[in-house]
DOZALO-78314 format. One line per 3 residues: number of its first residue (from 1); their letters; for each residue x, y, z of N, C-alpha, C, O. Coordinates in Angstrom, 3 decimals. Layout:
N
NUM> a> X/Y/Z/X/Y/Z/X/Y/Z/X/Y/Z | ... $
END
This chain:
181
1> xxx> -23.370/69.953/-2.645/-23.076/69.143/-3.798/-24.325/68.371/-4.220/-24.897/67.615/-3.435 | -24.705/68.559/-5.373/-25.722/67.738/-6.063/-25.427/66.001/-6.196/-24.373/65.388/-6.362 | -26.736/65.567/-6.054/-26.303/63.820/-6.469/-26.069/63.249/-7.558/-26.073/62.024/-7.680 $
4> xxx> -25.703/64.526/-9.020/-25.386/63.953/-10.037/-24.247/63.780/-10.009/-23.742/62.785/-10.529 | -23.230/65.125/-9.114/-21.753/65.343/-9.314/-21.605/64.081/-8.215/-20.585/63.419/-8.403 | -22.170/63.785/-7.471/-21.136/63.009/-6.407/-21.368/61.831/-6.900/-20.545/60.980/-6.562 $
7> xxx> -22.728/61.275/-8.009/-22.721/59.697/-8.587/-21.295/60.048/-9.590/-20.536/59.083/-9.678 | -20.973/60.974/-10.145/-19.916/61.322/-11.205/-18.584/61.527/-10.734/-17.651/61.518/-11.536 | -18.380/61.733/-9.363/-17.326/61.090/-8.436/-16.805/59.872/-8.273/-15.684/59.384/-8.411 $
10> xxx> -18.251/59.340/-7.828/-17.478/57.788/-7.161/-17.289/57.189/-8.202/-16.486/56.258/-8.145 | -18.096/57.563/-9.823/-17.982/56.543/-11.083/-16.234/56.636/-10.928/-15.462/55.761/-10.536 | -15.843/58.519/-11.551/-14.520/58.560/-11.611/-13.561/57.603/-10.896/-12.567/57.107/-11.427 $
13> xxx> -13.958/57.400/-9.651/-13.049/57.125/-8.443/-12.927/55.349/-8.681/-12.016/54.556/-8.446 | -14.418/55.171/-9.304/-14.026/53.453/-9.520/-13.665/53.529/-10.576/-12.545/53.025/-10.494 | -13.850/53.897/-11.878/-12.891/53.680/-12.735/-11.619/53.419/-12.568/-11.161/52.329/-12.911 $
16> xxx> -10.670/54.626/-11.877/-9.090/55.050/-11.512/-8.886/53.492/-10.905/-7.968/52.714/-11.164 | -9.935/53.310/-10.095/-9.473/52.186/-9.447/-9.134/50.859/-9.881/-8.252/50.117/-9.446 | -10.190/50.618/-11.051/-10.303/49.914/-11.774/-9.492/49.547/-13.298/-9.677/48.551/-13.997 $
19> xxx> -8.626/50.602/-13.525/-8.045/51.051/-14.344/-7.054/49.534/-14.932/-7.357/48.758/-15.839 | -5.610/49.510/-13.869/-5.140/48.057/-14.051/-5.998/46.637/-13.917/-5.613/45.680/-14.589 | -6.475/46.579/-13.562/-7.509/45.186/-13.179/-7.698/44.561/-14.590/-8.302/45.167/-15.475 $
22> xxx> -7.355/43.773/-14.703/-7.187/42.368/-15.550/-8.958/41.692/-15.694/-9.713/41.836/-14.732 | -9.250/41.265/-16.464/-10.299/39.909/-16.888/-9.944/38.981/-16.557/-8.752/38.677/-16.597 | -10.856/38.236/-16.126/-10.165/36.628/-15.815/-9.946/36.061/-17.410/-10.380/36.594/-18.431 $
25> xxx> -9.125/34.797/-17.302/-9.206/34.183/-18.681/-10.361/33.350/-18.661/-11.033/33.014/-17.686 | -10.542/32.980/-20.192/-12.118/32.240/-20.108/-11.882/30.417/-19.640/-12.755/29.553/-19.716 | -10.424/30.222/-19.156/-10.151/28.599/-18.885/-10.494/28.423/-17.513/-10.449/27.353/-16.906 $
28> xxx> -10.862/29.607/-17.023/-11.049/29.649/-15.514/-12.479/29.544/-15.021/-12.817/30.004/-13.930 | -13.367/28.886/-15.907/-15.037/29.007/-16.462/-14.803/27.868/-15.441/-13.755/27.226/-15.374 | -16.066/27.653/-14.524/-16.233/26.029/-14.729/-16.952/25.412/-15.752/-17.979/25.991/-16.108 $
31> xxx> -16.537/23.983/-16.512/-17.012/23.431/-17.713/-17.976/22.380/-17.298/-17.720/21.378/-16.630 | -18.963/22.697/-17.720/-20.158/21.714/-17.247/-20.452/20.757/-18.280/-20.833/21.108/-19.396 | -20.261/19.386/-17.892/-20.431/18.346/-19.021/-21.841/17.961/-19.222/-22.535/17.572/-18.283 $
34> xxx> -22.397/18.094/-20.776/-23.984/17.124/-19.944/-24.459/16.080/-20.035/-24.318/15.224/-20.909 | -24.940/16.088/-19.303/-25.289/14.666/-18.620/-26.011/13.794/-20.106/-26.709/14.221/-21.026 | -25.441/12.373/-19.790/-25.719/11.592/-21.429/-27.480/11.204/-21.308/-28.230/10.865/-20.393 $
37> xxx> -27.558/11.351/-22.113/-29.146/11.087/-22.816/-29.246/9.339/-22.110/-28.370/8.481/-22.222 | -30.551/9.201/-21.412/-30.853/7.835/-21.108/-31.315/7.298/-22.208/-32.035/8.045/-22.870 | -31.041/5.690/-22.836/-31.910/4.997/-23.638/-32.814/4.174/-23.104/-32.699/3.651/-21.996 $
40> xxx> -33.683/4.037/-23.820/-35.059/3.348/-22.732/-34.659/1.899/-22.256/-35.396/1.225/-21.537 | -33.299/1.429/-22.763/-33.190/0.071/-22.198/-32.937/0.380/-20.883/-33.247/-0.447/-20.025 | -32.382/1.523/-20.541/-31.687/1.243/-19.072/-33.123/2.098/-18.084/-33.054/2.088/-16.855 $
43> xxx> -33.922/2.548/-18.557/-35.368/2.857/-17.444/-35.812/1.694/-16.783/-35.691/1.344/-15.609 | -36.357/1.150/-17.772/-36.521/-0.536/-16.342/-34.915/-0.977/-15.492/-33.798/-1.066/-16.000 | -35.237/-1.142/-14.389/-34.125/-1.313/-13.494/-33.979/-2.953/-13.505/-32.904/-3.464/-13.190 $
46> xxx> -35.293/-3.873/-13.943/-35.447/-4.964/-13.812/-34.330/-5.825/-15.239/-33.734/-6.901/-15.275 | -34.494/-4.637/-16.278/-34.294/-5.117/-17.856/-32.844/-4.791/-17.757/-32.245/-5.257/-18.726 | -31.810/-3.942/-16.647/-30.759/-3.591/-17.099/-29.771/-4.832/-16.467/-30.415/-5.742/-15.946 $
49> xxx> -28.273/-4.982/-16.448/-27.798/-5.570/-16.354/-26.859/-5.442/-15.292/-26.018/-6.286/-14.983 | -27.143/-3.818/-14.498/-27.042/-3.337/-13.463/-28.274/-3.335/-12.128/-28.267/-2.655/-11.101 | -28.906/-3.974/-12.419/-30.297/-4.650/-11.680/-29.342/-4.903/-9.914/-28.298/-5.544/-10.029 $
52> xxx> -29.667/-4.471/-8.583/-28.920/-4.812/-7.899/-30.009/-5.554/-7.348/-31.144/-5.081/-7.283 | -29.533/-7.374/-6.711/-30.227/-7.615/-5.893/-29.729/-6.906/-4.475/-28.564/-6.676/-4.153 | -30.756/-6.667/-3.832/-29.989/-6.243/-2.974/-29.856/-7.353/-1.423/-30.971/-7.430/-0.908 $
55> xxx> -29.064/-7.956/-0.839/-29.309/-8.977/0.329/-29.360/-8.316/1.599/-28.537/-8.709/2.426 | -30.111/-7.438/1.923/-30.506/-6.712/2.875/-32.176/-6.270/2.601/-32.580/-5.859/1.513 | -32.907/-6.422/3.638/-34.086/-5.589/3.020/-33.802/-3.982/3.732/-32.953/-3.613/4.543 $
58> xxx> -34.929/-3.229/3.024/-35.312/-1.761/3.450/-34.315/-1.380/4.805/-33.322/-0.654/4.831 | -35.006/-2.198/5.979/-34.895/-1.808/7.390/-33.922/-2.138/7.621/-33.118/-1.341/8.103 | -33.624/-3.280/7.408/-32.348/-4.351/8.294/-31.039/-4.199/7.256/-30.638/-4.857/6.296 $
61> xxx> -30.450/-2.639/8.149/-29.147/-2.369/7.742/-27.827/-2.725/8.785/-26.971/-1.857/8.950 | -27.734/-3.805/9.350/-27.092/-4.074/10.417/-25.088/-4.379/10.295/-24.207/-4.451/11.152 | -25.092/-4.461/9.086/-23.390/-3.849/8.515/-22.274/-2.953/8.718/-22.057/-1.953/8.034 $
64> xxx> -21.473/-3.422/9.838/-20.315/-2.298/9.991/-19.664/-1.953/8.947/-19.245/-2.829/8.190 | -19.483/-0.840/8.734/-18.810/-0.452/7.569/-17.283/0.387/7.608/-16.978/1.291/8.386 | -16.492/-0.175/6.586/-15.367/0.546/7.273/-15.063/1.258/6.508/-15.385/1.159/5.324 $
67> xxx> -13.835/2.843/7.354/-14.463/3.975/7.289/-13.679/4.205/5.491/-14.190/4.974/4.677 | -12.294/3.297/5.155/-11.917/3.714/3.995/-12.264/2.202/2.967/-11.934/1.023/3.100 | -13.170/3.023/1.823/-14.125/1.399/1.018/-13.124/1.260/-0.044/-12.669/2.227/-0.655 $
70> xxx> -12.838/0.225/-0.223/-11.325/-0.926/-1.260/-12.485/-2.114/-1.370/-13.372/-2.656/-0.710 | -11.881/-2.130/-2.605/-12.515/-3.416/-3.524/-11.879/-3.547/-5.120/-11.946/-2.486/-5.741 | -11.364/-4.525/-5.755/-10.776/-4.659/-6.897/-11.038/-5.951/-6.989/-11.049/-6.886/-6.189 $
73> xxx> -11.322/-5.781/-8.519/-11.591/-7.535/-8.773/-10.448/-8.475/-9.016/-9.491/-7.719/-9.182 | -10.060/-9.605/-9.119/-9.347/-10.456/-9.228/-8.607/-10.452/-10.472/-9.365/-10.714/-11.405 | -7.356/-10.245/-10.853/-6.705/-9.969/-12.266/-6.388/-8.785/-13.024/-5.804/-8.609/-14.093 $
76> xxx> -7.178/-7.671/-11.799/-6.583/-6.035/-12.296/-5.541/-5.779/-11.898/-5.104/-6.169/-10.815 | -4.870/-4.983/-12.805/-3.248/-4.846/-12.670/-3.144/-4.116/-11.084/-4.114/-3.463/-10.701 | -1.920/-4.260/-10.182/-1.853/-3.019/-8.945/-1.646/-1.672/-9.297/-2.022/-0.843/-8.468 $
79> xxx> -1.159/-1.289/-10.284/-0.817/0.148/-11.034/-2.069/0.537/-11.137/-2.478/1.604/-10.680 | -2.868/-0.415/-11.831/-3.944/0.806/-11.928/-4.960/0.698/-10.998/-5.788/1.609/-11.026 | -5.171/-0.518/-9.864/-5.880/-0.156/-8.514/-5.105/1.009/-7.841/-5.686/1.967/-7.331 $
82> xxx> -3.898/0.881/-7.867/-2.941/2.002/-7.242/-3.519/3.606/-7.627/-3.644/4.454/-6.744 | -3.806/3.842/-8.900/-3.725/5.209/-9.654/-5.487/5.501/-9.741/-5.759/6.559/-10.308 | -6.432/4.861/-9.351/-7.737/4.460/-8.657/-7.683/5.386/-7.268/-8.104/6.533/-7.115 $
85> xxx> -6.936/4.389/-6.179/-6.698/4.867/-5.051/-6.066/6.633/-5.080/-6.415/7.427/-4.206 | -5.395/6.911/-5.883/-4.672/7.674/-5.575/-5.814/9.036/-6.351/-5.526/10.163/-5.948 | -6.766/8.986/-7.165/-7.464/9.684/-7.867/-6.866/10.474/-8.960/-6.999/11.646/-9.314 $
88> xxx> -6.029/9.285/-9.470/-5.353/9.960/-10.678/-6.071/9.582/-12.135/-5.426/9.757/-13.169 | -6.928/9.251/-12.164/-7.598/8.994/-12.975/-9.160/10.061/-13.481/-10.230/9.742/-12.961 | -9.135/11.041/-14.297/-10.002/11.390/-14.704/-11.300/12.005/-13.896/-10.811/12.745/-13.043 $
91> xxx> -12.529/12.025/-13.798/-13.497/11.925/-13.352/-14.831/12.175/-14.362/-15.373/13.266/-14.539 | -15.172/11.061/-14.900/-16.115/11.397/-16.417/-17.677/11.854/-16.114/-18.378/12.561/-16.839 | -18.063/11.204/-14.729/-19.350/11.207/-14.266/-19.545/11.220/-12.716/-18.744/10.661/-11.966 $
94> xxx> -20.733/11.936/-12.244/-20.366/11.608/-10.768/-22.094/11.279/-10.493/-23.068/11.299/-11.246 | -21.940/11.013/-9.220/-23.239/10.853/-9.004/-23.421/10.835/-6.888/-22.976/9.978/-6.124 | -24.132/11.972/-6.575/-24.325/12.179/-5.218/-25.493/11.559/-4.497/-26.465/12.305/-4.617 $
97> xxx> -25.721/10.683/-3.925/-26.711/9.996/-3.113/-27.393/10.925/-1.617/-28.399/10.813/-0.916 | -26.165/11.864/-1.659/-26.903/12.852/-0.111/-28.568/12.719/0.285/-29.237/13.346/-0.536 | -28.990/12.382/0.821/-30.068/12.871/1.675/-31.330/11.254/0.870/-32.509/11.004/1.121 $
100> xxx> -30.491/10.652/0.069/-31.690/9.489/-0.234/-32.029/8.580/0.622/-31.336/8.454/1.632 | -33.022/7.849/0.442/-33.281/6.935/1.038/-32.878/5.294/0.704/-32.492/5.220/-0.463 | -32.864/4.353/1.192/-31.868/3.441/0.647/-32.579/3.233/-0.698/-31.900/2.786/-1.622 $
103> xxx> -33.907/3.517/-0.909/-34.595/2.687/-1.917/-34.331/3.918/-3.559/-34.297/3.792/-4.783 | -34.211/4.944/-2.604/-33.969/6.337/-3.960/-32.130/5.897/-4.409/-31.519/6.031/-5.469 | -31.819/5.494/-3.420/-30.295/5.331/-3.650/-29.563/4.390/-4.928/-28.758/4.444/-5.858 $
106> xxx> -30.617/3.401/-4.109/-30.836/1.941/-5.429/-31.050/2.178/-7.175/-30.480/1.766/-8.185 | -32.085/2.984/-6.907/-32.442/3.134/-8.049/-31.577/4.249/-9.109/-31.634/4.249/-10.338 | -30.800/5.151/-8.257/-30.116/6.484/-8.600/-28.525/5.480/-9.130/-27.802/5.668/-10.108 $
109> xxx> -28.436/4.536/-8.142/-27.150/3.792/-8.813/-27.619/3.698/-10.361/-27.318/4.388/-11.334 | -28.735/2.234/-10.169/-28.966/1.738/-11.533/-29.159/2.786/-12.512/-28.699/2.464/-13.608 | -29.677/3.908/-12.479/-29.920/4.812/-13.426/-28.188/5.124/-13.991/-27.730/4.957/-15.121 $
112> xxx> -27.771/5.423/-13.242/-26.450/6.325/-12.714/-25.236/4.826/-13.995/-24.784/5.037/-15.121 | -25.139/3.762/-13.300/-24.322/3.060/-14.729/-25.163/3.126/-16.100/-24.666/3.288/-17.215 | -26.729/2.946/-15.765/-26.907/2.678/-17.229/-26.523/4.205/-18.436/-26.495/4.332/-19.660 $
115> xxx> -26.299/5.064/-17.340/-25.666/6.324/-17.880/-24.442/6.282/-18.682/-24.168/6.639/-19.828 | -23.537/5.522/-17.351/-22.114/5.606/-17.867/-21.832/4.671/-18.740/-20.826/4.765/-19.442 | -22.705/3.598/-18.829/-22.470/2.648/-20.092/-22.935/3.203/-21.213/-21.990/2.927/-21.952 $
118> xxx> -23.891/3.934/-22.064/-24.679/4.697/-22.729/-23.413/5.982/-23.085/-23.587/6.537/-24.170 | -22.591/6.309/-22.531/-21.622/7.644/-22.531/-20.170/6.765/-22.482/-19.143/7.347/-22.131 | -20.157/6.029/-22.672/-18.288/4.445/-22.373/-18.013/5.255/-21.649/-16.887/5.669/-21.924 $
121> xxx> -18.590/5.925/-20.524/-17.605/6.339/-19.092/-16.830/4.673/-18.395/-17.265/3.525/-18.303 | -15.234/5.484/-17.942/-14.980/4.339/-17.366/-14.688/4.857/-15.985/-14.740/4.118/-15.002 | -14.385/6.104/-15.921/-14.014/6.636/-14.658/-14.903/7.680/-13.704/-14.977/8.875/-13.988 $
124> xxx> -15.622/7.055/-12.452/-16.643/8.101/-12.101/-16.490/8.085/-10.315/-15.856/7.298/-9.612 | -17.165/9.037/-10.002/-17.440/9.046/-8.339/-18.909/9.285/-7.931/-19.684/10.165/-8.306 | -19.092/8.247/-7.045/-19.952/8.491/-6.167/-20.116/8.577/-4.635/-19.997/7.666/-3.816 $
127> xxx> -20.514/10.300/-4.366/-20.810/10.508/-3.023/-22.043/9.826/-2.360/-23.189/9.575/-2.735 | -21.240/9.607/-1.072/-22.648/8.777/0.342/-22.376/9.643/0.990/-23.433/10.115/1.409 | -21.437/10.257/1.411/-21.221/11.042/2.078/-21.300/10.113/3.635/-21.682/8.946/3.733 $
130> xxx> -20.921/10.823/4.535/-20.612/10.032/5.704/-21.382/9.863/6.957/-20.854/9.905/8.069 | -22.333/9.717/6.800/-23.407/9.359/7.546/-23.284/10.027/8.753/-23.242/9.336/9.771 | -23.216/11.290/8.847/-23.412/12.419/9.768/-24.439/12.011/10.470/-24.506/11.491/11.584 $
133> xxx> -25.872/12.540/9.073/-26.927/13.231/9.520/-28.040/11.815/10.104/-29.184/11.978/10.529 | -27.349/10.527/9.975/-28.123/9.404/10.410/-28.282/9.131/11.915/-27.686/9.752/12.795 | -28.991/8.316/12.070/-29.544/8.201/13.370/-28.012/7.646/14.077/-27.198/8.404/14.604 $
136> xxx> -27.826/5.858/13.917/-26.874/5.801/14.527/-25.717/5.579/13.904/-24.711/5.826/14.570 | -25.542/5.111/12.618/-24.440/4.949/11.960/-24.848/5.053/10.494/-26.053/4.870/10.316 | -24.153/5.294/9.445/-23.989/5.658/8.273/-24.850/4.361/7.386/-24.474/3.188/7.380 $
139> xxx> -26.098/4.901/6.647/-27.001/3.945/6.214/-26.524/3.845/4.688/-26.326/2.654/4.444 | -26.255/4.672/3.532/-25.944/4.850/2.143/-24.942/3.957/1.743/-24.863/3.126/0.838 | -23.678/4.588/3.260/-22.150/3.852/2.503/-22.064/2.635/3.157/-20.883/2.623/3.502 $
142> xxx> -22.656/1.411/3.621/-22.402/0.442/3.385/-23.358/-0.784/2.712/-23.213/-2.007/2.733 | -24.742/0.359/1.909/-25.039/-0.301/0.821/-24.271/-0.472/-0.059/-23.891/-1.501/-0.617 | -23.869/1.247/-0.284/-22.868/0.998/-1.558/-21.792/-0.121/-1.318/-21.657/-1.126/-2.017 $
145> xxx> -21.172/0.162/-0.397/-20.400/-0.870/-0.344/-20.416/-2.155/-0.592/-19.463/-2.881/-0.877 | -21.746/-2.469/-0.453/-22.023/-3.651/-1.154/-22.573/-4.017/-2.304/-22.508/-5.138/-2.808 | -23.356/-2.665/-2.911/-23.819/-2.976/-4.295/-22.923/-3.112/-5.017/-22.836/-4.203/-5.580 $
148> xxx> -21.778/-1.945/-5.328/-20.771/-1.969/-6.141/-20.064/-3.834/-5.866/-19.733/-4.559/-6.804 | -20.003/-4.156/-4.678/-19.432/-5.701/-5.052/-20.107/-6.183/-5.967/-19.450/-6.682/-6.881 | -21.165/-6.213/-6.048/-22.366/-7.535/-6.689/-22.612/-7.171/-7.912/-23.386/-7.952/-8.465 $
151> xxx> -22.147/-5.990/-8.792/-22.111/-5.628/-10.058/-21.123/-5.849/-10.717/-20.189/-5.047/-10.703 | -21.093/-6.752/-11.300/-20.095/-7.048/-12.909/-19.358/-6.094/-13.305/-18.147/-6.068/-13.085 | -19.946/-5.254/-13.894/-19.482/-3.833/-14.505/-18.266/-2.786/-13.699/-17.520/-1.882/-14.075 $
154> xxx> -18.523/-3.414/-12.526/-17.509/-2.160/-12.041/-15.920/-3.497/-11.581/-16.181/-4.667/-11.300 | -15.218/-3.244/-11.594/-13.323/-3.841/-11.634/-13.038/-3.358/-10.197/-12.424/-4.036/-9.373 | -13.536/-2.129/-9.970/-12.660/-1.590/-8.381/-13.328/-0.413/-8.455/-13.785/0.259/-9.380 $
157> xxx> -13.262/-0.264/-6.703/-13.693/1.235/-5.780/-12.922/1.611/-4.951/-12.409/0.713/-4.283 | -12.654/2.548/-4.746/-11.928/3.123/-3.814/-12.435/4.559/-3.001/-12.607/5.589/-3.652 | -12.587/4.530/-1.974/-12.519/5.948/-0.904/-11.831/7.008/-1.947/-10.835/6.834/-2.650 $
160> xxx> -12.492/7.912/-1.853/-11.617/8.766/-2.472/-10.528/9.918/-1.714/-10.471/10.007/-0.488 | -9.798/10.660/-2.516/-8.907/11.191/-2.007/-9.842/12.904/-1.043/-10.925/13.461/-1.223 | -8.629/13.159/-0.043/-9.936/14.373/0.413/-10.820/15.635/-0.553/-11.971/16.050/-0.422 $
163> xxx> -9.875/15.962/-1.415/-9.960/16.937/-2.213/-11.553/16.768/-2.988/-12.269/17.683/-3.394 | -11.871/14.993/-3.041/-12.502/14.509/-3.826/-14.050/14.404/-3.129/-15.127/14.553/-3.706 | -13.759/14.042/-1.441/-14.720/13.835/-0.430/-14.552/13.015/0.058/-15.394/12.296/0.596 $
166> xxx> -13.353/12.864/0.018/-12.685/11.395/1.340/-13.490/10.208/1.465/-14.065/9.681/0.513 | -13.520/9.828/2.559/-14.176/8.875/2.912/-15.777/8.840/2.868/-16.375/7.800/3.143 | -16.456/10.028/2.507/-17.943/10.474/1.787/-17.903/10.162/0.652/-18.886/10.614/0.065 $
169> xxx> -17.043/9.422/-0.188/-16.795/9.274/-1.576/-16.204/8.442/-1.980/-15.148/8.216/-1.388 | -16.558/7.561/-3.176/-16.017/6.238/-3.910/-15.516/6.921/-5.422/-16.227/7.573/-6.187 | -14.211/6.592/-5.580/-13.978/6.498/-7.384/-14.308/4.869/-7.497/-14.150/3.923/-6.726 $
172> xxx> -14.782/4.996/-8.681/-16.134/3.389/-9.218/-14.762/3.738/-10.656/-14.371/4.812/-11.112 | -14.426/2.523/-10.947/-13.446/2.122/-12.733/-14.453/1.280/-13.018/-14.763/0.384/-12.232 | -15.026/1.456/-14.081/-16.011/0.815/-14.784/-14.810/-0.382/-15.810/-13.659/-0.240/-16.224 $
175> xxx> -15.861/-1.556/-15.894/-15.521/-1.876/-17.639/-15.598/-1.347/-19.001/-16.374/-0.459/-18.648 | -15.516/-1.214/-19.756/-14.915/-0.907/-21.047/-16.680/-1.639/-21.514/-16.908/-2.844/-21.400 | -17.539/-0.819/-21.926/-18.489/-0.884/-22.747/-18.376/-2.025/-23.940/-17.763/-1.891/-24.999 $
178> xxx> -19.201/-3.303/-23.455/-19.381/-3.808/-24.698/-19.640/-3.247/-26.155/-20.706/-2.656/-26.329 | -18.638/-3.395/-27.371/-18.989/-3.041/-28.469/-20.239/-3.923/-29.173/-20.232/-5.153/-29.121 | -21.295/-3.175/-29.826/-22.477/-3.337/-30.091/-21.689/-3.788/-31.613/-20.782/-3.078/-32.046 $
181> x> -22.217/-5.241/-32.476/-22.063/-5.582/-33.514/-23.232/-5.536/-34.475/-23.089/-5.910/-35.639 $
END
């Protein structure tokens, strides 16, 4: 048998095979959102209003951190800390900290709201992920844990659900974007 007839076999043979087989539908795409255009107010980290001091330096990360992160500000309804917790809310923006250093981390926040304010995101996540790959205990998530306190802008955080990255992961509810007059 020649190698034209037997490539003209197996075509046949996948065709037949192929015959019923369906297309996927096109809703089954993943939809990639893009990412909002920075305005130069929010490049200086000093000029934004998400500026974190931070009360730790570089080295001296000495903070137990616990393993599921809750925080809501004073006067938010429980329904919607509840629907927060539960990750029923959206997901407009995310932002992954894996493998930074506390000082890349810092700055990836501040970039990271002056985003979601610039786009009126109110609903976003950010991975720390769970301090596996650290020496002795988890260095990212209990900055965050504390930056997100010391920022205005954010109402409540929550651990997220597993699906989401569990306890490697915060849903952040932003405020509602000042309207510009």
């Amino acid at each position: 048998m020649s190698n034209d007839s037997t490539k003209n076999d197996q075509e046949s043979l996948f065709m037949q095979e192929m015959a019923d087989v369906e297309p996927l539908k096109p809703d089954n795409k993943i939809k990639i959102t893009k990412k909002p255009e920075k305005t130069p107010r929010y490049i200086e980290a000093e000029d934004s209003c998400y500026a974190i001091d931070d009360v730790f330096s570089d080295s001296e990360i000495i903070e137990d951190c616990p393993d599921i992160l809750s925080f809501s500000r004073s006067g938010l309804q429980h329904k919607v800390v509840k629907k927060l917790r539960q990750g029923k809310f959206p997901i407009e923006h995310a932002l992954d900290l894996h493998g930074l250093t506390v000082i890349e981390a810092r700055k990836a926040l501040v970039e990271f709201f002056g985003e979601c304010e610039a786009a009126e995101i109110r609903h976003a996540i950010i991975v720390h992920g769970k301090g596996f790959r650290s020496k002795d205990k988890p260095v990212i998530k209990p900055m965050l844990n504390r930056w997100l306190r010391v920022v205005d802008n954010v109402l409540a955080f929550h651990s997220a659900q597993p699906k989401d990255g569990g306890s490697g992961a915060v849903y952040v509810l932003l405020k509602k974007s000042p309207v510009d007059s």
